[in-house]
C-alpha positions as a Markdown table, in Angstrom:
| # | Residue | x | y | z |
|---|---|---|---|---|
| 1 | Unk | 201.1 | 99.2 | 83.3 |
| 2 | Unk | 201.8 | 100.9 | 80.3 |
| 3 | Unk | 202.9 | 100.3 | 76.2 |
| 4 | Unk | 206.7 | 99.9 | 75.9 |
| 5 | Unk | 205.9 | 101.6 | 72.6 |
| 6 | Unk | 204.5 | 104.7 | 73.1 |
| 7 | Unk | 204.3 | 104.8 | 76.7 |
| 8 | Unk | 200.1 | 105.3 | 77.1 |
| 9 | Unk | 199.1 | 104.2 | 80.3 |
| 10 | Unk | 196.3 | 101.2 | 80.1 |
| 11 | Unk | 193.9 | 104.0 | 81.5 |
| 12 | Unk | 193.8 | 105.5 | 77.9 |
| 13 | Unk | 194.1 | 102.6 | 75.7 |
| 14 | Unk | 191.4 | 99.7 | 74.5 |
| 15 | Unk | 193.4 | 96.9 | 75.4 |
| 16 | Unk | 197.2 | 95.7 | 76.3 |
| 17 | Unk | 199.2 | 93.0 | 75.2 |
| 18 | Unk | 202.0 | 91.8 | 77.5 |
| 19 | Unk | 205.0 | 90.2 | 76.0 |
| 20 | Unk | 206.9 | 87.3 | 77.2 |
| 21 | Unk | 209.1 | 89.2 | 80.2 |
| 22 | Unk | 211.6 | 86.1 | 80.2 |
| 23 | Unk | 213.5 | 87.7 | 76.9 |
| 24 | Unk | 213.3 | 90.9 | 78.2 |
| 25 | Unk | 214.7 | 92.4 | 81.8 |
| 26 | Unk | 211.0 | 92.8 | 82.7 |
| 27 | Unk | 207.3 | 92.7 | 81.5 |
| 28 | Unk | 207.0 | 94.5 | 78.3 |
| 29 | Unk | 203.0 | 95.4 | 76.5 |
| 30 | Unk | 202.0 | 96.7 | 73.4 |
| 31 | Unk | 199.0 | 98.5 | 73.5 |
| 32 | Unk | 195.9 | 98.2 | 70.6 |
| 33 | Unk | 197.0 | 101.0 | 69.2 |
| 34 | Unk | 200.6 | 100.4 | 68.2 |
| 35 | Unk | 199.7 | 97.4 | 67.1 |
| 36 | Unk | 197.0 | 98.7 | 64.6 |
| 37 | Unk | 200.3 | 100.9 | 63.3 |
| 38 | Unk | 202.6 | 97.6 | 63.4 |
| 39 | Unk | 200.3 | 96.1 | 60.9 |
| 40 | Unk | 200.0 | 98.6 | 58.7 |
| 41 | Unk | 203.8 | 99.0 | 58.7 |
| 42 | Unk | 203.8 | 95.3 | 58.4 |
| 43 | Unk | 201.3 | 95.1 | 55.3 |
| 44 | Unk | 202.7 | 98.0 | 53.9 |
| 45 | Unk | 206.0 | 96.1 | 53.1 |
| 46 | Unk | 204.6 | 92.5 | 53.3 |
| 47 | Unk | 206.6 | 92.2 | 49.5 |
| 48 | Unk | 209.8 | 94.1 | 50.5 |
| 49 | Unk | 212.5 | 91.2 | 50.3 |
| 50 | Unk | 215.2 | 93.0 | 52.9 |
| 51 | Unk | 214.2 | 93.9 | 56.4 |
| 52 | Unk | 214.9 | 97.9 | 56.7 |
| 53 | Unk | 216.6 | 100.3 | 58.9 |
| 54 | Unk | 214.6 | 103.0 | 58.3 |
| 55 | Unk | 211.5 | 102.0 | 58.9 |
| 56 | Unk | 209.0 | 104.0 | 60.7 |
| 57 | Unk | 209.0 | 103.9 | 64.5 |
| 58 | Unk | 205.9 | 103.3 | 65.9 |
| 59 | Unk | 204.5 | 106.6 | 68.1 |
């Protein structure tokens, strides 16, 4: 397995979070990592009233 994200294999990451595969055409995860960096995107603009299209991708 690995993150749909960034593409780390679960060898070098703390932990992996799989999605729900029936939206998608198979299992997605999200490892620790990304997700630290989705929050901080996420707090970063917690007050922003539009959703943006140039928000950072996550790496």
């Amino acid at each position: 397995m690995r993150c749909s994200f960034c593409g780390r294999p679960d060898t070098e990451v703390a932990k992996l979070v799989a999605g729900p595969s029936r939206l998608f055409s198979g299992p997605v995860y999200i490892c620790d990592r990304c997700a630290a960096q989705a929050m901080q995107i996420m707090e970063a603009h917690a007050d922003d009233d539009q959703p943006r299209r140039d928000a950072p991708r996550l790496t």
